[in-house]
VOBAKOL-652065 format. One record per residue (C-alpha): residue in three letters; x, y, z. Coordinates in steps of 0.05 Angstrom, whole numbers, plus 5000, padded with zeros to 4 digits. Layout:
REM VOBAKOL-652065
<resn ala px X py Y pz Z>
...
END
This chain:
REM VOBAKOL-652065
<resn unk px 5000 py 5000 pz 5000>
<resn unk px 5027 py 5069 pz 4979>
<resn unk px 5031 py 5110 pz 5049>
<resn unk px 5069 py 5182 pz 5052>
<resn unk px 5131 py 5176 pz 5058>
<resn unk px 5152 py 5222 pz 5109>
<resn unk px 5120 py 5197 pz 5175>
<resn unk px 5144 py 5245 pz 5220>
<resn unk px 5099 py 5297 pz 5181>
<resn unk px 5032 py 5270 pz 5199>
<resn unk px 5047 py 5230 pz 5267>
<resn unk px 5033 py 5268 pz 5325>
<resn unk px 5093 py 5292 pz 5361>
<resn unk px 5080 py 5253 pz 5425>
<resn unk px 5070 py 5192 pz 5398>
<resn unk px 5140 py 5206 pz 5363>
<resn unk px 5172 py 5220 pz 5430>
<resn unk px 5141 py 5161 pz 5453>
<resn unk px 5180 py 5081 pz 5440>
<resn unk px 5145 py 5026 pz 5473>
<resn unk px 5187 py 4984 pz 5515>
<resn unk px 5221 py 4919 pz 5485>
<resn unk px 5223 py 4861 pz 5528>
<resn unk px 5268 py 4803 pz 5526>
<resn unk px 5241 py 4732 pz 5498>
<resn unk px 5246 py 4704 pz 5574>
<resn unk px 5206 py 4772 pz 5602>
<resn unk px 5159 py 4752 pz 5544>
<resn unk px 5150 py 4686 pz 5568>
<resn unk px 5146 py 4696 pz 5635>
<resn unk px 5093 py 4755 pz 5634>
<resn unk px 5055 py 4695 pz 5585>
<resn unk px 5056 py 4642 pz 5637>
<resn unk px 5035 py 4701 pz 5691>
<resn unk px 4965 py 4717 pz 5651>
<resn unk px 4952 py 4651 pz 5646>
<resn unk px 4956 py 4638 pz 5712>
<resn unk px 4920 py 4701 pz 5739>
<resn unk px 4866 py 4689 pz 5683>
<resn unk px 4865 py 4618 pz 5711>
<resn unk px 4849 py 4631 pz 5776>
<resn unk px 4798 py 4695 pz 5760>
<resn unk px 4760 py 4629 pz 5721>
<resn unk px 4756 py 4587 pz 5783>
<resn unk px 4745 py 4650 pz 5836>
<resn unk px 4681 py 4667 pz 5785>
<resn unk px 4657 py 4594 pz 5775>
<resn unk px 4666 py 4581 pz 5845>
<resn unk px 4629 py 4644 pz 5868>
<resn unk px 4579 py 4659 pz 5819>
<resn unk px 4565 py 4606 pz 5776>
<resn unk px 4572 py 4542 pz 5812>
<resn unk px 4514 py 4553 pz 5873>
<resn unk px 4473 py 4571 pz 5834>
<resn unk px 4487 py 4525 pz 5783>
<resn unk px 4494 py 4560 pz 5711>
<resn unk px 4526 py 4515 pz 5678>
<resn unk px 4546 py 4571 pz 5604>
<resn unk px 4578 py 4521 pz 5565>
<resn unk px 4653 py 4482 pz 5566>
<resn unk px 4676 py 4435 pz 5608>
<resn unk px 4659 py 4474 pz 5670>
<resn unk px 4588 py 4476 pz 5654>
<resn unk px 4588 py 4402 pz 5642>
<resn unk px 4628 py 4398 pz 5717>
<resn unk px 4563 py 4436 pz 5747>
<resn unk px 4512 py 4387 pz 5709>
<resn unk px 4543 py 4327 pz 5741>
<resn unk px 4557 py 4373 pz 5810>
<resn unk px 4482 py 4377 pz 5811>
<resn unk px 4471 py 4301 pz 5790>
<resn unk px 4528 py 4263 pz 5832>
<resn unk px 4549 py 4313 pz 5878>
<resn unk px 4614 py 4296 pz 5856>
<resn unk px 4669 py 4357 pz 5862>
<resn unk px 4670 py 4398 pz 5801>
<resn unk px 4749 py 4403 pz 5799>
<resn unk px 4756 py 4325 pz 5790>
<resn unk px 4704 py 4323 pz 5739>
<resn unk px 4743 py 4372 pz 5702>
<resn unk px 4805 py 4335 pz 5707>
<resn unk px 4764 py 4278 pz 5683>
<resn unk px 4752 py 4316 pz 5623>
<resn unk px 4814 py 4367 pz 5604>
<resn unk px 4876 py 4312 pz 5609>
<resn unk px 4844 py 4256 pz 5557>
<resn unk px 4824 py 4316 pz 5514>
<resn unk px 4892 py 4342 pz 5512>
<resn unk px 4925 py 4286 pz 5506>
<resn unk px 4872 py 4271 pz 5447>
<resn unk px 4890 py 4343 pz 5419>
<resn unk px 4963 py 4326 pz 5415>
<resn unk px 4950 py 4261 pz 5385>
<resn unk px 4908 py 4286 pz 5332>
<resn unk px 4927 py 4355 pz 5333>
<resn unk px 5009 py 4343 pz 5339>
<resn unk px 5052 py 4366 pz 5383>
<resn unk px 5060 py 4439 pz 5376>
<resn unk px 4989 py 4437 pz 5404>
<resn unk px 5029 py 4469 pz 5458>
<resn unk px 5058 py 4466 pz 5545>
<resn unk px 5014 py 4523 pz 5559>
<resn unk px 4942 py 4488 pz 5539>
<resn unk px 4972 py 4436 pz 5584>
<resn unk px 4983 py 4481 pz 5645>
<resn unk px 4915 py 4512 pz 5630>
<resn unk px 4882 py 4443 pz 5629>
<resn unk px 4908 py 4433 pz 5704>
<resn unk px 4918 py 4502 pz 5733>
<resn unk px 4841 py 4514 pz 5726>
<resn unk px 4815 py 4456 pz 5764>
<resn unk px 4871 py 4460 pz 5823>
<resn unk px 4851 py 4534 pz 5823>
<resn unk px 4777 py 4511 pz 5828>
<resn unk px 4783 py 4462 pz 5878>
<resn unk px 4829 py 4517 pz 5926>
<resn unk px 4785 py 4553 pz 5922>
<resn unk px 4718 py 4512 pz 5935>
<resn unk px 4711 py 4539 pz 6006>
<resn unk px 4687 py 4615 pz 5982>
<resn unk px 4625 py 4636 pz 5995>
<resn unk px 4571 py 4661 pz 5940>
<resn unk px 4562 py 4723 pz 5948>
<resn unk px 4498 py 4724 pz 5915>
<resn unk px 4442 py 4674 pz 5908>
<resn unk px 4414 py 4718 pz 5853>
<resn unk px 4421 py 4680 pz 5784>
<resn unk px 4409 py 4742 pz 5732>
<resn unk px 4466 py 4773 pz 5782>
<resn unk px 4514 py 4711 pz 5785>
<resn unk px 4510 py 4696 pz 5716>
<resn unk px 4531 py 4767 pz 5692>
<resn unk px 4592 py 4765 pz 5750>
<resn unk px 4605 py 4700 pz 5735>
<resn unk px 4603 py 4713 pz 5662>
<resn unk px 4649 py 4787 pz 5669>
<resn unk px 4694 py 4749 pz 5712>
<resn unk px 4702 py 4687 pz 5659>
<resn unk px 4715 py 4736 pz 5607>
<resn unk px 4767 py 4773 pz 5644>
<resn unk px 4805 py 4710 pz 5655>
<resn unk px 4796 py 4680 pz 5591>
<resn unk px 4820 py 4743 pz 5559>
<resn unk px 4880 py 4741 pz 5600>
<resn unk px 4897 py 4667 pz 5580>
<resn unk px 4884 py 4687 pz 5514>
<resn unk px 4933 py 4746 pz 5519>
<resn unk px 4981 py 4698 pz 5545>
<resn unk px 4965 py 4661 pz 5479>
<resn unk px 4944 py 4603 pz 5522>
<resn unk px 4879 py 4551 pz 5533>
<resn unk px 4834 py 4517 pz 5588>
<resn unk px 4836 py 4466 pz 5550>
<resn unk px 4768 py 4425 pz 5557>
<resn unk px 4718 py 4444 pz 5502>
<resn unk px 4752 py 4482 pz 5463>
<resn unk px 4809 py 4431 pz 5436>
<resn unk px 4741 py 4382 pz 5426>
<resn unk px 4721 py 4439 pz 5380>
<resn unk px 4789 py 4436 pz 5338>
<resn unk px 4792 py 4369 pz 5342>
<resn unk px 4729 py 4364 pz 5305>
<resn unk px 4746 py 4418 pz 5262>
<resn unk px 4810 py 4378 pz 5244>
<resn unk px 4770 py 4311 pz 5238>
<resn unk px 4704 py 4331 pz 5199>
<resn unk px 4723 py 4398 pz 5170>
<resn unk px 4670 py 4436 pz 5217>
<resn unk px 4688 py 4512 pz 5225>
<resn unk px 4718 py 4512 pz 5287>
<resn unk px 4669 py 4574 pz 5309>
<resn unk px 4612 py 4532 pz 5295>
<resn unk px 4642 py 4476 pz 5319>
<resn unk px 4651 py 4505 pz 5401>
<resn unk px 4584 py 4542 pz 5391>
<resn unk px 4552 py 4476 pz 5374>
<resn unk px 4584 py 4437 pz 5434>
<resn unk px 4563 py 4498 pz 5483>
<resn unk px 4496 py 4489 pz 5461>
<resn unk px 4493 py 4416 pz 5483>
<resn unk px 4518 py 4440 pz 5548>
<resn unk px 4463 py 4490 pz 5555>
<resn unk px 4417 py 4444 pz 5528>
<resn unk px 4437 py 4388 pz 5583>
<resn unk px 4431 py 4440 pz 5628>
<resn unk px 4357 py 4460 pz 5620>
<resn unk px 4346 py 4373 pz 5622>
<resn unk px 4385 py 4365 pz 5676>
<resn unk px 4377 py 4426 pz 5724>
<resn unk px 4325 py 4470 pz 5696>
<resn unk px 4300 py 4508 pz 5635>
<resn unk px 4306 py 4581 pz 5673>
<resn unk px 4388 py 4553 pz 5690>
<resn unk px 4395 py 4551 pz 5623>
<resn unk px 4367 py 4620 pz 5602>
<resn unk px 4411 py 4650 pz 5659>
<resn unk px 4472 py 4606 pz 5628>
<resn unk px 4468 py 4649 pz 5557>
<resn unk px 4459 py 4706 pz 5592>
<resn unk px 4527 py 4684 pz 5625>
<resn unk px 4562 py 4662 pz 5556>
<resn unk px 4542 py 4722 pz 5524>
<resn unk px 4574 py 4768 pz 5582>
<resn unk px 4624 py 4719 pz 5579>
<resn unk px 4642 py 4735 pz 5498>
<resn unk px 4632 py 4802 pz 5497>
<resn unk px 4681 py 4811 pz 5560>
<resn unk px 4731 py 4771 pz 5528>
<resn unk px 4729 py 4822 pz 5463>
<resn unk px 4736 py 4873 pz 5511>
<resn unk px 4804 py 4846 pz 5545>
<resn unk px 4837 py 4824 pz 5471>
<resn unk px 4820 py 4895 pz 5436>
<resn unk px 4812 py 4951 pz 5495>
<resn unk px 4763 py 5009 pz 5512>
<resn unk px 4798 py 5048 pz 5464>
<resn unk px 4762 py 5035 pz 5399>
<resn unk px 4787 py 5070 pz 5327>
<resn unk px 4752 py 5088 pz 5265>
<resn unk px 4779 py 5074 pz 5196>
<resn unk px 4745 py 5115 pz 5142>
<resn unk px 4742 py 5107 pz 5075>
<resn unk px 4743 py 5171 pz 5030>
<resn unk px 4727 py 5184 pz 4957>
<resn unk px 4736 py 5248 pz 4924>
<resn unk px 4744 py 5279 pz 4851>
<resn unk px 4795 py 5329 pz 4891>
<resn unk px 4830 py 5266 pz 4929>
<resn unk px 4899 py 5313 pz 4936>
<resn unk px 4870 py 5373 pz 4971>
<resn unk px 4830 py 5316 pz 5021>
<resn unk px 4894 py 5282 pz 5031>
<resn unk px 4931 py 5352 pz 5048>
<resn unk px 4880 py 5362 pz 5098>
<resn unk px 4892 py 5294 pz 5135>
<resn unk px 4969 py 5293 pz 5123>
<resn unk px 4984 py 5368 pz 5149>
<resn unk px 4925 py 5388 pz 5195>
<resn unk px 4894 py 5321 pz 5225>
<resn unk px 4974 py 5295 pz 5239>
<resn unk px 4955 py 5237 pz 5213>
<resn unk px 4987 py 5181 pz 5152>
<resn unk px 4941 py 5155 pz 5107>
<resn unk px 4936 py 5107 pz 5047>
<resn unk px 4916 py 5108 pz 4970>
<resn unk px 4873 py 5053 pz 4942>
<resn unk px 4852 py 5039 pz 4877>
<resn unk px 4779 py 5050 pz 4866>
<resn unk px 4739 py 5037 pz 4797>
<resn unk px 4664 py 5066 pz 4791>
<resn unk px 4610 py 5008 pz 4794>
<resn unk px 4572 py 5057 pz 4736>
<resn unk px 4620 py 5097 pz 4707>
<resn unk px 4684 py 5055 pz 4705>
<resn unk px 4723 py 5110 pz 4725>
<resn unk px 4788 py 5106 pz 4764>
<resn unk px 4786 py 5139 pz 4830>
<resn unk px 4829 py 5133 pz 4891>
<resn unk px 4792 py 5110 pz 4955>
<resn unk px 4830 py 5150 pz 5007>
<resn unk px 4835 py 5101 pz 5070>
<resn unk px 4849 py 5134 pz 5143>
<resn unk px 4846 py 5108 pz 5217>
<resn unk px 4841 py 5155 pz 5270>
<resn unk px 4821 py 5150 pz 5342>
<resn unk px 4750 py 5154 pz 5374>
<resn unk px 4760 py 5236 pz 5386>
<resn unk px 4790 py 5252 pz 5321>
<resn unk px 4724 py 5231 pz 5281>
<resn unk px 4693 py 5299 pz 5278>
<resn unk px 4756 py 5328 pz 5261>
<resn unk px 4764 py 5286 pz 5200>
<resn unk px 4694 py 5291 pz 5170>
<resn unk px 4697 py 5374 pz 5182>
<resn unk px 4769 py 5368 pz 5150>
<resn unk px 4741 py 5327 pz 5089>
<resn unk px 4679 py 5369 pz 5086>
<resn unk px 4714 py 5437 pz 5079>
<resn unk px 4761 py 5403 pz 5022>
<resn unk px 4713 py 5372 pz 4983>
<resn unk px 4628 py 5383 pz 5003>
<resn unk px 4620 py 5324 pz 4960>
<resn unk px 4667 py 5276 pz 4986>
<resn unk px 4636 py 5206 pz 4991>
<resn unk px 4654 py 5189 pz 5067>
<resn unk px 4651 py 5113 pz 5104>
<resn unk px 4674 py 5115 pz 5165>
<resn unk px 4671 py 5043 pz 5212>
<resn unk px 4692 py 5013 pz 5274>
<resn unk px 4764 py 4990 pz 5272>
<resn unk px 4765 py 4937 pz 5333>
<resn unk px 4842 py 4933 pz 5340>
<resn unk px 4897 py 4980 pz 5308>
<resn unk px 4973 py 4956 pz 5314>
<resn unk px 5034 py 4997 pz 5282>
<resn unk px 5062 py 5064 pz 5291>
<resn unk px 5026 py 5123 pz 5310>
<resn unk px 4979 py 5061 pz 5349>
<resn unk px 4987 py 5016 pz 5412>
<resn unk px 5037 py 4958 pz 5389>
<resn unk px 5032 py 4903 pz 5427>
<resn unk px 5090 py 4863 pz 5402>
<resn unk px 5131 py 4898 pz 5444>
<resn unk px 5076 py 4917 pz 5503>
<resn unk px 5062 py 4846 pz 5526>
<resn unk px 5073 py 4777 pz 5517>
END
């Protein structure tokens, strides 16, 4: 992609000023194996508090742990034992072997963490309330694991071991198994449970979006002028900020046009659009949510974290 060539020009100076800290690989690793600990044990505090009394099981192995809980009375931890070692070992059979150390530590850090901390008491009986704690708090920790670019295991190497077996897509694969687990839960427990448990998984997603991308969200627009030099001046020189050049061809006409192509933060939206505006009234203007922006002049994380 064509972008101007002189970056200093359009970055803003304190993002300039600014160098993100570079960590060793062993500072990398270690701050990897820390989030998946911490996200680890923010699982079992939430499952232990929220969603096991009053038994939502919201999909995974831990949901299926609450289903037999409720059944057997047996403890949830050795259930999910049970569960997450012949899974793993299953993933790295079929799988192979890069399947990875950290899905292993996942797969028994989480139930150790759940069975320390068994003794807590709930400190709600409410299930709308436990299953959007529960599901906030499963999100955090999941999202830290993730960060950590590790797994629970449990469910979610079933799901790309199907995938790898049947060609499922792996999405639909773990929402189809998390189903079955709500679905055994409104057998098994109770229909309301199992209303409260997708309340739970969908608190549960959305918080896990939140930890991998941020509160700060960006905008990427997508500009298309007949004066596409005087719009780009504007951005380059007064809105500090680099941009890039696409080749555009009318749908009617068939005429070439370049599709100017700019991402700027949240507060800089108005900005833009009264920028583009004053340099061309006629500007075509598209302007969506960016989730996640990495590279200069945005938060890198290559450097930032594990």
């Amino acid at each position: 992609m064509a972008q101007h060539n002189d970056k200093a020009s359009y970055l803003p100076s304190a993002v300039n000023k600014r160098r993100t800290p570079r960590f060793s690989p062993g500072t990398r690793r270690l701050f990897s194996y820390l989030s998946i600990l911490i996200g680890a044990f923010l699982i079992a505090l939430s499952f232990n508090l929220f969603l096991l009394p009053n038994r939502i099981a919201s999909g995974g192995v831990s949901g299926i742990s609450i289903i037999l809980n409720n059944l057997t009375h047996i403890p949830p931890a050795f259930t999910q034992w049970a569960l997450n070692i012949p899974l793993f070992i299953a993933g790295v059979l079929v799988l192979g072997k890069h399947f990875g150390i950290k899905t292993a530590v996942g797969s028994i850090v989480l139930p150790l963490f759940v069975l320390l901390t068994a003794h807590l008491d709930p400190p709600t009986n409410d299930p709308l309330l436990a299953s959007l704690y529960g599901g906030f708090g499963v999100g955090i920790g999941l999202g830290l694991v993730f960060r950590g670019r590790g797994s629970t295991g449990g469910m979610d190497v079933a799901a790309q071991i199907i995938h790898r077996i049947f060609g499922i897509r792996l999405g639909l694969a773990i929402a189809s198994l998390d189903g079955l687990v709500i679905l055994s839960a409104g057998i098994f427990i109770s229909l309301e449970n199992a209303l409260y448990a997708l309340i739970g998984l969908f608190a549960t997603s959305k918080t896990i979006d939140l930890i991998q991308t941020g509160l700060q969200t960006s905008k990427a627009a997508f500009i298309i002028s007949k004066d596409p030099d005087r719009v780009s001046g504007a951005i380059l020189h007064e809105l500090d900020r680099g941009l890039t050049k696409l080749s555009g061809v009318g749908g009617y006409t068939g005429d070439t046009r370049p599709v100017l192509l700019v991402v700027v933060g949240q507060n800089e939206v108005m900005r833009l659009k009264a920028l583009v505006r004053e340099a061309d009234p006629d500007a075509f203007v598209i302007i969506s949510n960016a989730a996640e922006v990495l590279g200069e002049g945005f938060h890198d994380e290559r450097h930032s974290r594990a």
